[in-house]
C-alpha positions, -999 to +999 in steps of 0.1 A: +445-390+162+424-372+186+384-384+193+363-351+192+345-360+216+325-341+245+329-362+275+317-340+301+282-339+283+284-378+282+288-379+317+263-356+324+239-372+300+248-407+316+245-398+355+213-376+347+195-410+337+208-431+370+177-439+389+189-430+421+196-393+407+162-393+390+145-405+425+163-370+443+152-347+417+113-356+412+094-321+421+128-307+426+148-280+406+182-292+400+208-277+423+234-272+401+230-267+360+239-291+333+269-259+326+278-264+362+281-298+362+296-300+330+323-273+339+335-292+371+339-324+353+360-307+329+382-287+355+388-320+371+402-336+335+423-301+333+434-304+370+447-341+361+475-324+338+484-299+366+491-321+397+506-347+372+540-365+389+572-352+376+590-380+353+613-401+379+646-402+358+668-432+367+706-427+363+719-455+340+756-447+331+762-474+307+786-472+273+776-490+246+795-502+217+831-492+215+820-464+238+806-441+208+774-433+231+765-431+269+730-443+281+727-416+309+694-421+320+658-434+316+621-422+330+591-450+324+557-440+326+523-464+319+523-448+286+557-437+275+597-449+279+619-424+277+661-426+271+689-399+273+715-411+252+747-388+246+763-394+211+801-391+207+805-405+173+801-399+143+794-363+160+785-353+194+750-351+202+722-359+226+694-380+221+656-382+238+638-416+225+611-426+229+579-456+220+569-434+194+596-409+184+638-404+190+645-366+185+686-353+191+698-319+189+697-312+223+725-289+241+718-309+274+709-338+295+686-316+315+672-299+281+664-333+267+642-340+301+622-310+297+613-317+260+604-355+275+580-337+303+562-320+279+558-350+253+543-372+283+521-337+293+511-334+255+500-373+257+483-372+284+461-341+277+451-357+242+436-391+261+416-371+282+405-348+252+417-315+264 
């Protein structure tokens, strides 16, 4: 569940009260405006998602039981383990799991990746509220 939260008017609010800011501003306009401000802490949240790190995918290559599934790879994040597993019994299938979730019906190992890329993206985004 998301917070609703503003937190670029928190900061503002917080940093606006610091003495030494106070100290620089007496008898002064501000140089930039609380939109300003508030816009440039938000573009730095948004520009977090942008120049995130790709997922590092780790080639694992093991069978398991009776050999009805291949563990083909993994990708660890702080926040997130992912697992490509492809299924060759009772049908054949690909699998993405995850802490939170395990989704198949995926054509390919590569198509499986992508939908983990964008799950960790999604995560992300909703911690910093965007």
């Amino acid at each position: 569940m998301a917070i609703d939260k503003n937190l670029a008017e928190e900061y503002l609010k917080r940093k606006i009260k610091e003495a030494p800011f106070n100290s620089l501003t007496i008898d002064f306009e501000f140089a930039f405006s609380a939109n300003d401000i508030e816009e440039a802490f938000n573009a730095g949240r948004e520009s977090a998602i942008e120049n995130m790190p790709e997922l590092k995918w780790e080639e694992i290559g093991l069978y398991g039981y009776g050999a009805i599934y291949l563990d083909v790879c993994k990708a660890r994040t702080p926040l997130e383990y992912f697992l490509i597993r492809e299924c060759y019994m009772p049908k054949e299938d690909i699998i993405l799991s995850g802490n939170k979730f395990s989704k198949g019906g995926f054509k390919t190992v590569e198509e499986a990746k992508s939908y983990a890329t964008k799950v960790y993206k999604e995560e992300i985004k909703e911690i910093l509220g965007l």
